[in-house]
C-alpha positions as CSV (number, residue, x, y, z in Angstrom):
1,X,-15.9,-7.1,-8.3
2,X,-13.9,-7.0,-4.9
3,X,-14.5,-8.7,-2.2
4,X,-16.7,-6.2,-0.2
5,X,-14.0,-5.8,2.9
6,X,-10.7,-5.1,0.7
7,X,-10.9,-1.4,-0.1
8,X,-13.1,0.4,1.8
9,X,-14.9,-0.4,5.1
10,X,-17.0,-3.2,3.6
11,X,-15.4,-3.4,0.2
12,X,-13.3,-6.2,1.2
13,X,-10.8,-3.6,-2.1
14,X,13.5,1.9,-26.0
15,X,14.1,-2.0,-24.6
16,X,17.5,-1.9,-23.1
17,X,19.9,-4.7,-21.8
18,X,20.5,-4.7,-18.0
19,X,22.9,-2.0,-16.7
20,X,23.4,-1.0,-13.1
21,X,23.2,2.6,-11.9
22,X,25.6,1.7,-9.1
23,X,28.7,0.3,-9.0
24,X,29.5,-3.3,-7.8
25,X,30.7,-4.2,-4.2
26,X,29.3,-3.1,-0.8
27,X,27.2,0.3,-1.5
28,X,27.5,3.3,0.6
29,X,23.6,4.0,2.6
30,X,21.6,7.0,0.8
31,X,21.8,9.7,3.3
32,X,18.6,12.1,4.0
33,X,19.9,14.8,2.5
34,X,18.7,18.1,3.6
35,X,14.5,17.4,3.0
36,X,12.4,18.3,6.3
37,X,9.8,15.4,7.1
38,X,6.6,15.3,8.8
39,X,5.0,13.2,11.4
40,X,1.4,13.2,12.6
41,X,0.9,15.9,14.9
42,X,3.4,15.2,18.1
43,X,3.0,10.8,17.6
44,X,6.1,10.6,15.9
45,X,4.3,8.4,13.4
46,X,6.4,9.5,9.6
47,X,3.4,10.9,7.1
48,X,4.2,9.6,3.6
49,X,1.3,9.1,0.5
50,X,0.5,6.1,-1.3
51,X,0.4,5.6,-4.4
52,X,0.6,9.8,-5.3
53,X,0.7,10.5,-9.7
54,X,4.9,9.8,-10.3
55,X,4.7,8.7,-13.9
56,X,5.6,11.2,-16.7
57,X,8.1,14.4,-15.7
58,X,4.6,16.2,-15.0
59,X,3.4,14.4,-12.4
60,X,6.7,13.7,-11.2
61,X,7.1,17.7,-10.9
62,X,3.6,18.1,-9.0
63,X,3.9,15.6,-6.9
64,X,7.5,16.8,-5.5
65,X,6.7,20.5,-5.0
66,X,3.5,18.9,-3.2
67,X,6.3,16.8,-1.0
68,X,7.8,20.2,-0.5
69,X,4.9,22.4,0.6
70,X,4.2,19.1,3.6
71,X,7.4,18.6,4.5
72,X,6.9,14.8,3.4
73,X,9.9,12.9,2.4
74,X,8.4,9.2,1.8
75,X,6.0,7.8,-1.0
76,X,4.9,4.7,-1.8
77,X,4.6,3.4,-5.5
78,X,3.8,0.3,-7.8
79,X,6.0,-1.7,-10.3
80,X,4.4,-3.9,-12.8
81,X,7.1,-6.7,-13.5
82,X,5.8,-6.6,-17.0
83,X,6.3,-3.1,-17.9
84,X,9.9,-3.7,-17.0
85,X,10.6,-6.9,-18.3
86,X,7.9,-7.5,-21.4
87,X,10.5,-9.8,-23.3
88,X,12.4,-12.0,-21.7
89,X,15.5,-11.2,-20.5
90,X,15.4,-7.7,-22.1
91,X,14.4,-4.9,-20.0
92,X,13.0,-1.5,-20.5
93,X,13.8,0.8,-17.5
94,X,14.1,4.0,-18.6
95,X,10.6,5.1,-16.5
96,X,11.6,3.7,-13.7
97,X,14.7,5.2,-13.7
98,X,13.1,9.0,-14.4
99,X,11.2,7.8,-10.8
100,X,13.5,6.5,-8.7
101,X,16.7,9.3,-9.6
102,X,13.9,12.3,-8.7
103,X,13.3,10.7,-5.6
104,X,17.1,10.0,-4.9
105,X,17.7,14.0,-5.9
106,X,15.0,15.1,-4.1
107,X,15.9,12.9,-1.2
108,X,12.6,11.3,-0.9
109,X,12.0,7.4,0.7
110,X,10.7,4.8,-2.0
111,X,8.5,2.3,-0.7
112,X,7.7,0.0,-3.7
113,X,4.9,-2.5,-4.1
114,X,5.3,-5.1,-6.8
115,X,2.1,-5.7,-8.5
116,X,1.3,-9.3,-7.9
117,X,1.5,-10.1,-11.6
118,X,3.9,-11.2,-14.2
119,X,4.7,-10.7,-17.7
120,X,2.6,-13.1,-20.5
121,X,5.7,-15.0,-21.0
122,X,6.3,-15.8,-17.2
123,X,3.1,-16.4,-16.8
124,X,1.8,-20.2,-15.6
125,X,-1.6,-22.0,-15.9
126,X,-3.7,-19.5,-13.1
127,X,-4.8,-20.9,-9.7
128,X,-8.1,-22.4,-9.6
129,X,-9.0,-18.4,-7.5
130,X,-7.6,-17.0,-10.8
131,X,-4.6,-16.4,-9.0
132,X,-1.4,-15.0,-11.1
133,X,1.2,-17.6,-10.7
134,X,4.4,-17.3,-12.2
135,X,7.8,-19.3,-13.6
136,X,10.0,-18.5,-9.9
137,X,13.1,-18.6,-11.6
138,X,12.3,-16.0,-13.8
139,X,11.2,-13.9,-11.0
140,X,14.3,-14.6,-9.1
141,X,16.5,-13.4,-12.3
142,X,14.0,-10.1,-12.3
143,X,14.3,-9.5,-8.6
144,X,18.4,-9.7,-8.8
145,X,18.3,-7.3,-11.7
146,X,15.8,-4.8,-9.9
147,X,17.5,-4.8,-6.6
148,X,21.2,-4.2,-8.2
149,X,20.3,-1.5,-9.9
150,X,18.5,0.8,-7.4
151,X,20.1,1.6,-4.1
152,X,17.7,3.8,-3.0
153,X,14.6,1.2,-2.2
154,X,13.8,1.8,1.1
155,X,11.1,-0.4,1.8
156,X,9.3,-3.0,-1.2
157,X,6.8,-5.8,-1.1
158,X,5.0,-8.2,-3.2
159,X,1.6,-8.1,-3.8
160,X,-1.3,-5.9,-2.5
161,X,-4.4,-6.6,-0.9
162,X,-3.8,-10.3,-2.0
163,X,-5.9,-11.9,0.4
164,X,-9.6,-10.4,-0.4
165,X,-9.1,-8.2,-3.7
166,X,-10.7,-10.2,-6.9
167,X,-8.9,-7.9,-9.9
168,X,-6.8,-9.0,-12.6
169,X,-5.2,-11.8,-10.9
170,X,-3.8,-10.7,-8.0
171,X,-6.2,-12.6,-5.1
172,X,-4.6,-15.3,-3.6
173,X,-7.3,-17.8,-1.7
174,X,-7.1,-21.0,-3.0
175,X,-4.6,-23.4,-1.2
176,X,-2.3,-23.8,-3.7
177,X,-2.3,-20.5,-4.9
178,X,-1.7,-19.4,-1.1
179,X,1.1,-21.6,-1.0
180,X,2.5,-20.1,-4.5
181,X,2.2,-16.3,-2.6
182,X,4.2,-17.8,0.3
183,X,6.7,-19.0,-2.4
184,X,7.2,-15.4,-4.1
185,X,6.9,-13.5,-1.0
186,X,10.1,-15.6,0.9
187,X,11.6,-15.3,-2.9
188,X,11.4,-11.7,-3.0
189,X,13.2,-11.6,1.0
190,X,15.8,-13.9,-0.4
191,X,16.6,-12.0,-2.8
192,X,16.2,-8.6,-0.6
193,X,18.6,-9.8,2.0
194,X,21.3,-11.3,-0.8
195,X,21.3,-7.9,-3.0
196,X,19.9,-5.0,-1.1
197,X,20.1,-5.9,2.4
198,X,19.1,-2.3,3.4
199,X,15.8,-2.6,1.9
200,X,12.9,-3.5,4.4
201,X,10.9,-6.1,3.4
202,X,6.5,-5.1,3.8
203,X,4.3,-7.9,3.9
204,X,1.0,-7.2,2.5
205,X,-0.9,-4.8,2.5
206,X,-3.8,-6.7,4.5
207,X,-7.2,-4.8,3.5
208,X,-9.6,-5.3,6.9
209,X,-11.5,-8.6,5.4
210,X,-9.3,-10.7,8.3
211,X,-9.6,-8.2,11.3
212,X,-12.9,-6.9,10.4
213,X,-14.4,-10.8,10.8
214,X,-11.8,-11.9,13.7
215,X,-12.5,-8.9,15.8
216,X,-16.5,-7.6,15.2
217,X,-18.3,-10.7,12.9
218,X,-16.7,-13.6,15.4
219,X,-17.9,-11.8,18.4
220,X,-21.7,-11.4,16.7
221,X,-21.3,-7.9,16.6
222,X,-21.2,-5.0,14.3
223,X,-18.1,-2.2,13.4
224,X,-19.0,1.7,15.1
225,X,-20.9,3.2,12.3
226,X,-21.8,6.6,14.5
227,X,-19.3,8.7,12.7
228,X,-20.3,7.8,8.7
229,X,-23.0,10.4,7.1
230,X,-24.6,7.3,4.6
231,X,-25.3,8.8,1.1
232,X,-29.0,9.2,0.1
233,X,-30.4,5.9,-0.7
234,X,-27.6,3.6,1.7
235,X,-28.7,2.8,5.2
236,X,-26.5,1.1,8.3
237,X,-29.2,-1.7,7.4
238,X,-27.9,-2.3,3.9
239,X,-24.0,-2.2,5.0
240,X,-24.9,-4.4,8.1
241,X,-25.9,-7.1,5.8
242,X,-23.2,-6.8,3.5
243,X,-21.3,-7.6,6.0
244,X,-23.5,-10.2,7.1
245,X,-22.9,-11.6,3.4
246,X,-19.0,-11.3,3.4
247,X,-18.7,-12.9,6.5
248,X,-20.0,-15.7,5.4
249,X,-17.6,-15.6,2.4
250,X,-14.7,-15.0,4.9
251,X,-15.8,-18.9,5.8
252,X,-16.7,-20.5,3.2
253,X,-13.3,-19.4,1.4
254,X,-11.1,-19.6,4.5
255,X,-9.9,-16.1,4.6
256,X,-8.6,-16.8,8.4
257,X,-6.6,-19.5,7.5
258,X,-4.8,-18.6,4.8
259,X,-4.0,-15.2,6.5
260,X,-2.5,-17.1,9.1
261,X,-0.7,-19.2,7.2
262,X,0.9,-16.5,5.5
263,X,1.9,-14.9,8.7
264,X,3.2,-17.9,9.9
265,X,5.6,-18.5,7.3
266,X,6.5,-15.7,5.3
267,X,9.6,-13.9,5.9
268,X,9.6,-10.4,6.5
269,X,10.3,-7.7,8.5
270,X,7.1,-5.2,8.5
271,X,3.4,-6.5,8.7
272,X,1.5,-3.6,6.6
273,X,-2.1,-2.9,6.7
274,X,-5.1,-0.7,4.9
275,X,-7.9,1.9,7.0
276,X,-10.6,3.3,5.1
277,X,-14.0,4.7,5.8
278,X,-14.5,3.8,9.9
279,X,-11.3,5.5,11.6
280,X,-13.6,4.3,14.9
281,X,-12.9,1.5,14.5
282,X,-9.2,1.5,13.7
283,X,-7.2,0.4,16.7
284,X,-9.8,-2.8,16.9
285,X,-8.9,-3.9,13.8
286,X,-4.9,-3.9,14.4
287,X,-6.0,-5.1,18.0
288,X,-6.1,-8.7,16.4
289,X,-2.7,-8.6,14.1
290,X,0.3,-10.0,15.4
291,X,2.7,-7.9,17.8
292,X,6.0,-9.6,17.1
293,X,6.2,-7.1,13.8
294,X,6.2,-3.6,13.3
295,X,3.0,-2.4,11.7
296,X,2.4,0.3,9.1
297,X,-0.2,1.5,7.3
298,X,1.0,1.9,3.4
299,X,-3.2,3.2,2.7
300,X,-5.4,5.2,4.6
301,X,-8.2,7.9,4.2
302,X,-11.7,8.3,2.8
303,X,-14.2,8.5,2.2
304,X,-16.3,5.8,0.7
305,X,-17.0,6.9,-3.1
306,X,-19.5,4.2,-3.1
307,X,-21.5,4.9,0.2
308,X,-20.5,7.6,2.3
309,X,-20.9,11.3,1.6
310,X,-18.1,12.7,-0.4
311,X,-18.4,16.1,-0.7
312,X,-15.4,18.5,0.1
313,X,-17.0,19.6,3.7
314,X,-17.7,15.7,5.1
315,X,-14.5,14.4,4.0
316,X,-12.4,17.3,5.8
317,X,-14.6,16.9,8.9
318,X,-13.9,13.1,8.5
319,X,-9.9,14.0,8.0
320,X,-10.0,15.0,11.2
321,X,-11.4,11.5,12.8
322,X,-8.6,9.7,10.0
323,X,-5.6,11.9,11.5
324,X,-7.2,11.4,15.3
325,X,-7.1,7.5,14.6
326,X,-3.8,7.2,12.9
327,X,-2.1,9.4,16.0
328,X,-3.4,6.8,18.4
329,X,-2.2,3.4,16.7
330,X,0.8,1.9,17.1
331,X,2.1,2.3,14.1
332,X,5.5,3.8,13.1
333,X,4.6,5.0,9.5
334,X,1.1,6.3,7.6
335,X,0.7,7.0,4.0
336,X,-2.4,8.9,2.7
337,X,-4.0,7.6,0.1
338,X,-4.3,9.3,-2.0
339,X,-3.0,12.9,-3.5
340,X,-5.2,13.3,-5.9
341,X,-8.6,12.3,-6.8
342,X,-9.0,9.0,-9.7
343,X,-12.3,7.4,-11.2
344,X,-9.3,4.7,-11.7
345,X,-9.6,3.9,-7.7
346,X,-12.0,2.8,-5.9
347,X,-11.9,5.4,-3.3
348,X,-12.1,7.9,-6.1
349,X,-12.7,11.1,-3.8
350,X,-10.5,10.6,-1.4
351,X,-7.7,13.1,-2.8
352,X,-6.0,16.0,-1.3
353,X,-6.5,17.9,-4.5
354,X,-9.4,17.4,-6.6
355,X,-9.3,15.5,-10.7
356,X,-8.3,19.8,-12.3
357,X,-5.4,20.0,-9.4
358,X,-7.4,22.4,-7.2
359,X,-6.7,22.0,-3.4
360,X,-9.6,20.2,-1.2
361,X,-10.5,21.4,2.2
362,X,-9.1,18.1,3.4
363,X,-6.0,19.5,2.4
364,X,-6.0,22.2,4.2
365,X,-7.0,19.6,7.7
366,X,-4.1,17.1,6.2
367,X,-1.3,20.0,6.3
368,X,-2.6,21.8,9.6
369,X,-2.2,18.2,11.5
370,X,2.1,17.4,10.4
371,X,4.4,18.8,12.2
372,X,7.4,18.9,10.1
373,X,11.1,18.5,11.9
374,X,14.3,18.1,10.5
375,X,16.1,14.7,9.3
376,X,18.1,12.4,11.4
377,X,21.6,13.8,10.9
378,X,23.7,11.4,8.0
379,X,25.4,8.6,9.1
380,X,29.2,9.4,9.4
């Protein structure tokens, strides 16, 4: 189970042979093309979603006439190195190539997050945390052959929520499995800056386990809970000492350190971080998060599937309070997490449209709030 902080307030949550799709030598920038895009009422923060369904042609085709009907022109979406890669040196791209050429056609930004995992014949005796660690010069040779053949990356990192999560590998706490993160992170910039220089490199995402405890627990004090409706049997007494109970495991598995450490070291160019649940208490938690980086929010939304209220009428009053918070931070991009509702998340209501496809009121909150303009002309 996850730490309680890490995904919602508390809940710290064919085989074919290498081939590019471009051609070699210095590639010319992927224009905007002629797609409107949205930003958050008049803050000039972009609107993207995280994470939206962009698998089979289906869910490709839902999810770009959903693009369409908000103006949005940016998504964020996850690579599994062994999907792509499940035999050494032999690579199966085909999906990923049905992805990323409907967004190039369709003129829509890629961010893409590289699960923090690696294929069973990469893979290395796990940390001591159970962390994935992983043979570096095979992910070097996988990061080459990724970033030649896509030109249209915009923005990718490695890892997410690697600092509290506890799923399937991918939390990275004990020392030498912090150090191995800070090894894959710089190896993935390297790599970034060598063979796709355009691409922005996204460190994290962060879930709240590090502000949360540096900003409210440190000081003695609790988050604002005025604004959650509890769900019938949870009290502000039973999350207070959850909270009670994480901070102590903040401590006792120095969370703060190894946070800073990262930040200290890692190269990259954008500091990303997840909201859920508490939109009050937003702007404290990037209050404590370093100012020499821009900041982005790659998840937000709500609410709490475990918790909170979720039924259609609460969450669009509480869409509301989530746009009103992102509007105010100092943030240049937000992606909503997520489009549709999944038992496979753990903020499993939070979707714009409900598990048959049918729009939410939070929908109707979500579009009302963009204000769509048009693209930056094309560089000449």
């Amino acid at each position: 189970m996850r730490n309680i902080y890490s995904a919602g307030l508390f809940l710290l949550l064919g085989l074919m042979v290498h081939s590019p799709l471009v051609s070699s030598g210095e590639r010319e920038p992927v224009t905007p093309g002629p797609r409107a895009r949205s930003a958050y009422g008049d803050s000039g923060i972009m609107a993207g979603l995280s994470f939206p369904p962009f698998s089979g042609g289906d869910q490709i085709a839902f999810t770009l006439d959903k693009l369409d009907r908000l103006s949005l022109d940016r998504i964020r979406i996850a690579l599994d190195w062994g999907d792509r890669e499940p035999v050494r040196g032999r690579f199966y791209w085909e999906p990923l190539d049905a992805r990323m050429t409907a967004a190039r056609e369709h003129h829509v930004s890629v961010f893409l997050t590289l699960s923090s995992t690696a294929p069973e014949w990469a893979l290395l005796e796990p940390g001591r945390d159970g962390a994935c660690l992983m043979d570096e010069e095979a992910l070097k040779v996988f990061l080459e052959a990724l970033l030649t053949r896509y030109d249209n990356i915009d923005k990718i990192q490695f890892g997410n929520e690697w600092e509290a999560g506890s799923e399937g590998g991918t939390t990275y706490t004990d020392s030498l499995s912090v150090e191995k993160f800070l090894v894959y992170t710089n190896l993935l910039y390297d790599g970034v800056r060598e063979f796709s220089p355009r691409t922005r490199v996204v460190l994290g995402g962060l879930t709240r386990t590090y502000p949360l405890a540096e900003y409210f627990l440190k000081r003695g004090a609790y988050p604002d809970l005025s604004g959650l409706t509890l769900a019938r049997g949870f009290s502000e007494t039973y999350l207070k000492e959850r909270m009670d109970r994480s901070g102590a495991d903040y401590e006792a598995r120095g969370i703060k350190g190894n946070v800073e450490y990262i930040l200290e070291n890692a190269r990259y160019d954008i500091l990303d971080i997840h909201l859920y649940d508490d939109p009050e208490n937003w702007p404290a938690y990037l209050s404590v998060l370093p100012k020499d980086r821009p900041i982005i929010v790659s998840e937000f939304g709500g609410p709490n599937s475990e918790w909170e209220k979720t039924d259609a009428s609460y969450q669009a009053r509480r869409m509301e309070d989530y746009l009103n918070a992102i509007e105010a931070l100092p943030v240049s991009e937000a992606y909503y997490f997520k489009l549709v509702d999944s038992d496979a998340s753990y903020h499993r209501d939070s979707g714009l449209f409900d598990k048959r496809l049918r729009g939410k009121p939070a929908l109707s909150v979500f579009s009302r709030r963009l204000a769509p303009e048009q693209p930056e002309p094309s560089p000449e």
